[in-house]
C-alpha positions as CSV (number, residue, x, y, z in Angstrom):
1,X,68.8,-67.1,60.1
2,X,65.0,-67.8,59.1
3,X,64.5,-69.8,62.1
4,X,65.2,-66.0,63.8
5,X,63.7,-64.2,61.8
6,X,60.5,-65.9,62.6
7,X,61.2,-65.2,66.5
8,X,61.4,-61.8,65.5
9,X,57.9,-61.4,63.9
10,X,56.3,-60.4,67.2
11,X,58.9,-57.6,68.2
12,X,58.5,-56.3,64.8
13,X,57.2,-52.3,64.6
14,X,55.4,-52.2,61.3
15,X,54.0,-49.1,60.2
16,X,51.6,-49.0,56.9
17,X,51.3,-46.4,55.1
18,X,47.8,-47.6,53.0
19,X,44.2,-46.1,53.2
20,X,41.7,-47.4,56.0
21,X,40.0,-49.9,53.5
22,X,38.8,-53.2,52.8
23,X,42.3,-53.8,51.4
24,X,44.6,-52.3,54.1
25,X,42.6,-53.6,57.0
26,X,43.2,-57.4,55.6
27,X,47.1,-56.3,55.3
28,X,46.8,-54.7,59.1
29,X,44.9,-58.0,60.3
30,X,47.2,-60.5,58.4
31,X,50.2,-58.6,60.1
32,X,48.9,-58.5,63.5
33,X,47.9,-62.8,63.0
34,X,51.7,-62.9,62.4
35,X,52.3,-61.3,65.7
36,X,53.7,-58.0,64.1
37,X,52.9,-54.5,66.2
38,X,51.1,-52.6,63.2
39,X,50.7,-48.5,63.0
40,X,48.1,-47.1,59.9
41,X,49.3,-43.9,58.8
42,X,47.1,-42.2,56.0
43,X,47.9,-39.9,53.9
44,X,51.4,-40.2,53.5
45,X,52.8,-38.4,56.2
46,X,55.6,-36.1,56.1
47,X,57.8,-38.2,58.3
48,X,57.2,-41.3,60.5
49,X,56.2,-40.7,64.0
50,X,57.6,-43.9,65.4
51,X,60.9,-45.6,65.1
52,X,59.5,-48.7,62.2
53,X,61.1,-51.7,61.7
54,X,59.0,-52.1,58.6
55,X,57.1,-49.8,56.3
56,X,54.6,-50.9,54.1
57,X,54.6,-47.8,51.9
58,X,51.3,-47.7,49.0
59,X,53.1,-46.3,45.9
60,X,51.7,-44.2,43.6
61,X,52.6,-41.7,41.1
62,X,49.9,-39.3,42.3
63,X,51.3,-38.9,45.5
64,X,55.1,-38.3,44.2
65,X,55.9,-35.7,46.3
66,X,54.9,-36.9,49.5
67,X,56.5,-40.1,49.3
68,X,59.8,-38.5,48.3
69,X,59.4,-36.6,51.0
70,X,58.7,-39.5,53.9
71,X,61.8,-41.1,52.4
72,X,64.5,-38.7,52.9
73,X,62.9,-38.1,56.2
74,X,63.5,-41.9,56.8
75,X,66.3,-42.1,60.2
76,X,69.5,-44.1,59.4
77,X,69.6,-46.7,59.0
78,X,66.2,-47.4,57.0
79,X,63.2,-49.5,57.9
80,X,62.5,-52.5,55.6
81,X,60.4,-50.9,52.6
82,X,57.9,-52.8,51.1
83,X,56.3,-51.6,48.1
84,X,52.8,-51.8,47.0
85,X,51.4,-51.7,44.1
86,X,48.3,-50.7,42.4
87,X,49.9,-51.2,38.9
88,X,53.2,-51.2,37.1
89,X,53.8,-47.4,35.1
90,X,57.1,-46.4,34.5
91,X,56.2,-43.9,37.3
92,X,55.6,-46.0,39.9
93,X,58.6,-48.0,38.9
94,X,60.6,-45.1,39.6
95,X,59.4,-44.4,43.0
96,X,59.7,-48.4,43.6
97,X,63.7,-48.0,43.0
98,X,63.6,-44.6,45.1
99,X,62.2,-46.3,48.0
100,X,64.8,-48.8,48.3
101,X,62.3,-51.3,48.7
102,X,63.4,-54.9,49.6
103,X,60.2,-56.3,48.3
104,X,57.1,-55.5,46.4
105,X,53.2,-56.7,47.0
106,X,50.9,-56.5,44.4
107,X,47.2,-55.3,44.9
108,X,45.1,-56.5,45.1
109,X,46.9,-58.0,48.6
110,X,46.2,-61.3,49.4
111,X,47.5,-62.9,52.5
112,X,49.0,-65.6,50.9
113,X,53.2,-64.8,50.1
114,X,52.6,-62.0,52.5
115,X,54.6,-63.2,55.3
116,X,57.3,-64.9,52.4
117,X,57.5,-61.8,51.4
118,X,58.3,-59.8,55.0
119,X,60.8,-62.6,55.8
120,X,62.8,-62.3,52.7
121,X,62.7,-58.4,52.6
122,X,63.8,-58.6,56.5
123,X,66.4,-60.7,55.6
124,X,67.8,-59.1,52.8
125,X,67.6,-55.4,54.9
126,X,69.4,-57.2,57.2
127,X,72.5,-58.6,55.2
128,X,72.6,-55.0,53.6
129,X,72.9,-53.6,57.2
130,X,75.7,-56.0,57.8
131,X,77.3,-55.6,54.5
132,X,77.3,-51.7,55.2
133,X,79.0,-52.1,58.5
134,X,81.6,-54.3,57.5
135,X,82.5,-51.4,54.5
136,X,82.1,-48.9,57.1
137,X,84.9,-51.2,58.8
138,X,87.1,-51.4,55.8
139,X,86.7,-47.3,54.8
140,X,88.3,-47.0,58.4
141,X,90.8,-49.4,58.2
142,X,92.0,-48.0,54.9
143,X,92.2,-44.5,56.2
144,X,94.0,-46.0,59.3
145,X,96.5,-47.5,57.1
146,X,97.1,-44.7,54.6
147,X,97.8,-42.5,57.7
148,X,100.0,-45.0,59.4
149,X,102.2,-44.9,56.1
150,X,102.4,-41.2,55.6
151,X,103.5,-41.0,59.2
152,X,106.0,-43.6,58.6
153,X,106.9,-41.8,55.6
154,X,107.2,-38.6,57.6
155,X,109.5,-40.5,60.3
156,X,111.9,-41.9,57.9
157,X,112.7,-38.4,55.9
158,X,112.7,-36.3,58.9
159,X,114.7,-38.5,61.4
160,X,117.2,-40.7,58.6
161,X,115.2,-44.1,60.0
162,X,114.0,-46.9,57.9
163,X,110.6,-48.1,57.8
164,X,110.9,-50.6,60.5
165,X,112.2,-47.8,62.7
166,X,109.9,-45.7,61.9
167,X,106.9,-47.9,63.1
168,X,108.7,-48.9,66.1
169,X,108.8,-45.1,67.2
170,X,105.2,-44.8,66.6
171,X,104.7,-48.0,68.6
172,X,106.8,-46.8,71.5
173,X,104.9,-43.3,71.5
174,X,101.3,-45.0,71.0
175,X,102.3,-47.1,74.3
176,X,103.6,-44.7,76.5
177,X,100.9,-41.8,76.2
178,X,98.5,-44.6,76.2
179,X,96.7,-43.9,72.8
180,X,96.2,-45.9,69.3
181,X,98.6,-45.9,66.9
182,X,96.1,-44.0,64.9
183,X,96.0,-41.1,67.0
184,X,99.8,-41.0,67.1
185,X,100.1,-41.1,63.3
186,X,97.9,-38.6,63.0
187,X,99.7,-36.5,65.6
188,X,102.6,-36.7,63.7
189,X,101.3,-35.7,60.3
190,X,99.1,-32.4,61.8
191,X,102.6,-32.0,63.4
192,X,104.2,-31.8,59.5
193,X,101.5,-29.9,58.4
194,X,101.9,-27.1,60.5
195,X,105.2,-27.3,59.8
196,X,105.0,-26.7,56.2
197,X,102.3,-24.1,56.9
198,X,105.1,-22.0,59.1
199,X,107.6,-22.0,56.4
């Protein structure tokens, strides 16, 4: 995994949101040595211009508003949010947790732990990603099932079948017509509803 994360450096968009100084130049420099293709964006903009892979995102409780306001403009899913840090208020703090950030760097930056730092965050995003998908997966799968059982359920009232029989017929129906047992289920119970809904 590291070993491709590494490979992934020079593909990596990066867009840093940091003022044009002595500080942010080293960060944009350091970034680019890595390989990384780094955007400035300053002030905080409303909303990212480019799809970023990464956002190092200055956080400060002065500009509140506007960073609230880049995040929820964020596209699904996320870039990697790094934080950065002038100083540690319970403000700041706040906004930190807000951002969802995978990592913080502290200013003054040094380059030193920067790219540690990148590679863990990166790493971490992408586990979350993964972890997401596979409940995503599971969510379905659940629904899936709960259907499949009140359709079963629906079967073995209406017909006088047991439960066996009753996913046998959806079965048979799901592979003549050609579709998932899923769409058949849920055939059958819109079928009962309207039903109901008549008498």
């Amino acid at each position: 995994m590291a070993i491709s994360l590494l490979r992934e450096l020079p593909e990596l968009k990066v867009v840093v949101v940091h003022p044009p100084d002595e500080e942010g130049d080293a960060l944009v420099s350091h970034l680019r040595r890595v390989g990384c293709m780094v955007s400035v964006v300053w002030p905080v903009p409303v909303s990212l211009v480019s799809n970023a892979d990464v956002l190092f995102l200055l956080i400060e409780g002065e500009a509140r508003h506007a960073i609230e306001a880049l995040l929820k403009s964020l596209p699904k899913p996320e870039p990697t949010v790094i934080a950065i840090l002038n100083y540690e208020d319970p403000t700041t703090l706040q906004l930190v947790l807000e951002s969802g950030a995978f990592a913080v760097v502290q200013k003054p930056i040094k380059p030193f732990g920067l790219l540690a730092n990148l590679v863990a965050a990166r790493s971490n995003w992408m586990e979350r990603q993964a972890l997401l998908k596979e409940n995503r997966k599971l969510r379905r799968k659940i629904t899936s099932d709960q259907a499949m059982s009140r359709a079963k359920t629906i079967l073995m009232a209406s017909k006088g079948i047991s439960e066996v029989e009753a996913y046998q017929a959806i079965r048979a129906q799901a592979m003549s017509k050609r579709l998932s047992m899923e769409q058949i289920a849920s055939s059958i119970i819109n079928m009962e509803t309207l039903l109901q809904a008549a008498n």
